[in-house]
C-alpha positions in Angstrom: -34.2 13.2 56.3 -32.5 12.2 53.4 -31.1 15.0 50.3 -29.8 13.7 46.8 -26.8 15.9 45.8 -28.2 17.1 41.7 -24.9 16.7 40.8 -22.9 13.4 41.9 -26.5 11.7 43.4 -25.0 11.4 46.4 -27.3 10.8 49.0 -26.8 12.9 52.5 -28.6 12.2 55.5 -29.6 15.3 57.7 -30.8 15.0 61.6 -34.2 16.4 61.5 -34.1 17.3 64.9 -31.5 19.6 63.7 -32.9 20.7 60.2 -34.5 24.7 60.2 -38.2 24.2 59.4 -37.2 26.1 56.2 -35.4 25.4 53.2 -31.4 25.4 53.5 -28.6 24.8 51.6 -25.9 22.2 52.5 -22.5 21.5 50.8 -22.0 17.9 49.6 -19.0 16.8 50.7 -18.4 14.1 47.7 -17.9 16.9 44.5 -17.9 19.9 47.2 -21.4 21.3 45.3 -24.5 23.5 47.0 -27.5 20.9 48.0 -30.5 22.8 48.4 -33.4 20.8 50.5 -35.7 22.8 48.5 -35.8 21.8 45.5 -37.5 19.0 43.4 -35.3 15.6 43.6 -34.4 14.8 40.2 -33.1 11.3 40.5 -36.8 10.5 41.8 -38.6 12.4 38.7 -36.0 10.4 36.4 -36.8 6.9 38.0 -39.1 4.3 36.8 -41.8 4.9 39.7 -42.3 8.5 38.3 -43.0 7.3 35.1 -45.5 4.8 36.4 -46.1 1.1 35.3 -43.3 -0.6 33.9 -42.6 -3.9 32.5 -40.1 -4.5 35.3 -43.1 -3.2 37.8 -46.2 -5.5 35.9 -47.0 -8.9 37.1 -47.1 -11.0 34.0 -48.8 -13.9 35.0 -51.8 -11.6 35.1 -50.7 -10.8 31.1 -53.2 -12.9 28.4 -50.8 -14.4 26.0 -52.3 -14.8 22.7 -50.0 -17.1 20.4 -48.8 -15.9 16.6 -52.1 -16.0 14.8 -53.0 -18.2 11.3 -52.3 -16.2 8.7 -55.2 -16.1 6.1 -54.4 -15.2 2.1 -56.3 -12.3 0.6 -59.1 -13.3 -2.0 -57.7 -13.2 -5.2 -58.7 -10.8 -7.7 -61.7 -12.7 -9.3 -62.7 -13.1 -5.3 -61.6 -16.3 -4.6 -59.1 -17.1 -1.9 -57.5 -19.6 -3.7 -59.0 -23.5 -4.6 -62.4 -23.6 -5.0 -64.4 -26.2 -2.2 -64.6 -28.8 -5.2 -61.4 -28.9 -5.7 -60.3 -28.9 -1.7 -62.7 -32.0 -1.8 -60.6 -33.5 -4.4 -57.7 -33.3 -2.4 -59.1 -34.6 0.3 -60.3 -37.5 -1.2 -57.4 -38.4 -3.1 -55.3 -38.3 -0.1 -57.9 -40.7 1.8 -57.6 -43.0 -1.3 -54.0 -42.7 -1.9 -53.4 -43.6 2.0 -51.4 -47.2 2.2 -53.4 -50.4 3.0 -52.6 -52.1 6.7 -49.9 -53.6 7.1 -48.3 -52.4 3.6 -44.6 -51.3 3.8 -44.1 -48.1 1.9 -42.9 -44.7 3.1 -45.6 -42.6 5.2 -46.3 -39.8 3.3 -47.9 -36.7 4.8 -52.0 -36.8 4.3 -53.3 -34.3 2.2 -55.4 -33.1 5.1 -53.0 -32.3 7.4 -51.0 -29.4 5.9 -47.8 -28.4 7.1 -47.6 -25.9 10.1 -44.5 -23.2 9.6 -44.1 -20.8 12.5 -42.9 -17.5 10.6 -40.5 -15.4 13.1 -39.2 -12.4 10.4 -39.0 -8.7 10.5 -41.7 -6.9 9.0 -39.8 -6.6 5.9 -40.0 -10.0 4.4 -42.9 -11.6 6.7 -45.6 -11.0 4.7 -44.0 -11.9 1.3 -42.8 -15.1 3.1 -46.1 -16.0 5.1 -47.9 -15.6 1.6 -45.9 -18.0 -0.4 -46.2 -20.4 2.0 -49.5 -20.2 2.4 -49.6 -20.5 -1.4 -47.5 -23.7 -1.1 -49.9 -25.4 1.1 -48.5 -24.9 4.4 -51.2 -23.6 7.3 -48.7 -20.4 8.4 -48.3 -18.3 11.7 -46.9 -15.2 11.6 -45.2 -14.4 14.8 -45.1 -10.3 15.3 -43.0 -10.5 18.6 -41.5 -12.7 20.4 -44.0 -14.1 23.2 -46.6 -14.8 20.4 -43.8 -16.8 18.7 -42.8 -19.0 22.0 -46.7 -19.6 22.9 -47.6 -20.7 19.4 -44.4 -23.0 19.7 -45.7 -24.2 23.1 -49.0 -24.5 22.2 -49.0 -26.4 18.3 -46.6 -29.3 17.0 -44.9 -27.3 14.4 -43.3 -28.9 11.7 -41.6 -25.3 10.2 -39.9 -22.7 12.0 -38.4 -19.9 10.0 -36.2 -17.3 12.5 -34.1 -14.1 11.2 -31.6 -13.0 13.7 -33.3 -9.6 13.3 -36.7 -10.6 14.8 -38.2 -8.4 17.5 -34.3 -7.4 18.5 -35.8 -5.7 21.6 -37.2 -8.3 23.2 -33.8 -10.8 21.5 -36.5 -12.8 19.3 -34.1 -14.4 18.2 -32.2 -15.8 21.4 -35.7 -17.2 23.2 -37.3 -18.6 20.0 -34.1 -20.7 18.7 -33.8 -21.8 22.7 -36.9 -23.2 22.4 -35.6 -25.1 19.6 -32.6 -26.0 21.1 -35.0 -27.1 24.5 -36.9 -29.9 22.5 -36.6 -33.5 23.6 -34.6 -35.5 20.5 -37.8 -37.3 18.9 -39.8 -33.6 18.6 -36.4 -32.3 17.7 -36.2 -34.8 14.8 -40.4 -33.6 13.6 -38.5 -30.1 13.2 -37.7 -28.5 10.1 -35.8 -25.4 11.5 -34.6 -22.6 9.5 -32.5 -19.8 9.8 -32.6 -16.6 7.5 -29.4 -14.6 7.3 -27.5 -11.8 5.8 -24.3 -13.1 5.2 -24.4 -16.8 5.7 -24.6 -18.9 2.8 -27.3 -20.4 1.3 -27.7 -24.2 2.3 -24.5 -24.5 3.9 -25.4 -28.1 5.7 -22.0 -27.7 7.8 -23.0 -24.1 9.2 -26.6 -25.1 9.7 -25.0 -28.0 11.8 -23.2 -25.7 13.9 -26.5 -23.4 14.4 -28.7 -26.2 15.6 -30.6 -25.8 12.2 -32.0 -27.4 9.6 -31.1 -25.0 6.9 -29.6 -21.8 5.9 -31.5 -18.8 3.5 -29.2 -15.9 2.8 -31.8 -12.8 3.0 -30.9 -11.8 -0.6 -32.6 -15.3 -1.7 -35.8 -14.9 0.7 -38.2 -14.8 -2.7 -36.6 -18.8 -3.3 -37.3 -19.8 0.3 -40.6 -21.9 -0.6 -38.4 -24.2 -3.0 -35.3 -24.3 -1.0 -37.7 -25.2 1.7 -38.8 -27.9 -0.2 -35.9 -28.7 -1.2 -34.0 -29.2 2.0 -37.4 -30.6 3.3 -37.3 -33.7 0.4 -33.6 -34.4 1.6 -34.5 -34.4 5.2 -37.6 -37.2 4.5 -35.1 -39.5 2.7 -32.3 -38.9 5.6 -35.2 -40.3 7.6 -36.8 -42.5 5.5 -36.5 -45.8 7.4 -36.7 -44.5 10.6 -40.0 -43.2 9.8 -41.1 -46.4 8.5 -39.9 -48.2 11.6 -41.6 -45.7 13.9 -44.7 -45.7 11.6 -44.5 -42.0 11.4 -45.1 -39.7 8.0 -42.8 -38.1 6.1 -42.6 -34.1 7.1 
């Protein structure tokens, strides 16, 4: 039989053949304390399996993923959720019409039907004020609240925005798995990225520090209410870096 010392967990191993058929009390030789054989083993109540499941003990390929969900705005006051059906007709027709005839060669703009997709990986804090504004802007958002449902939306949807604070879902490093997913994508995905870091003391649009973090751009946190035009911003810049290319490749503009 086997008795864990309480005090050093040292484990002693006892002949049963030789072991009184009731309790006793043995002196660990490693700290020299009393062992008694009958009482409760507290290294085993401490451990994992007397807890029960764990996510070290779960199988997660049984696990549903679900990716970051779409995030929806709130109707407005007067009860409507933003442009009326009109005037989403409107826009699509004018981006049908103002499409480039074949074999014209002009930049490829984006079409009016096919918003933007931005992949929102913030702490509670900010994510909802950031997810709405973008919504607001146009962009079709996902708001990631941990960190699988951000790598299985990544997985699963060609993003064209993916906004990270180094704060997101620090349990689980957020951080660390989403900007390695990032850093994992072939160079032509890589170049249909707009990737975005938030921080709290890096400066805002600093191209050469956003170079050395595999991004696209850099928002201080204090300046997260301006991230919709510094997004557009950076995002008008990044189109004309790559304006021939795109024309070349017959690609539109992010």
């Amino acid at each position: 039989m086997i008795i864990v010392c309480h005090k050093c967990s040292a484990r002693l191993q006892v002949d049963d053949t030789k072991a009184p058929a009731r309790p006793f009390t043995i002196r660990c030789p490693k700290c020299n304390g009393t062992v008694d054989s009958g009482s409760p083993n507290r290294a085993l109540e401490q451990s994992a399996t007397a807890v029960g499941s764990s996510p070290a003990t779960g199988d997660p390929r049984f696990e549903h993923s679900i990716p970051a969900p779409l995030f929806q705005l709130q109707p407005t006051a007067e009860g409507v959720p933003g442009a009326s059906a009109t005037e989403k007709l409107f826009e699509l027709l004018s981006g049908v019409l103002s499409q480039p005839a074949p074999g014209r060669s002009q930049q490829n703009n984006r079409p009016s039907w096919d918003p933007r997709k931005a992949l929102v990986c913030l702490p509670d804090d900010h994510r909802e004020l950031v997810a709405r504004a973008l919504a607001e802007n146009g962009y079709q958002v996902f708001i990631a609240q941990d960190t699988r449902q951000a790598v299985e939306r990544m997985r699963e949807n060609q993003l064209d925005v993916v906004i990270l604070d180094h704060k997101f879902d620090p349990t689980e490093q957020g951080s660390v798995f989403v900007s390695r997913e990032v850093n994992i994508l072939r160079p032509a995905q890589r170049r249909r990225l707009f990737f975005v870091l938030v921080s709290p003391s890096l400066r805002t649009m600093d191209a050469h520090t956003a170079f050395l973090n595999n991004a696209n751009a850099i928002i201080n946190v204090n300046e997260i209410e301006e991230l919709p035009r510094l997004l557009e911003r950076g995002m008008r810049a990044y189109n004309e870096l790559y304006k021939e290319f795109n024309n070349v490749m017959g690609t539109p503009a992010l």
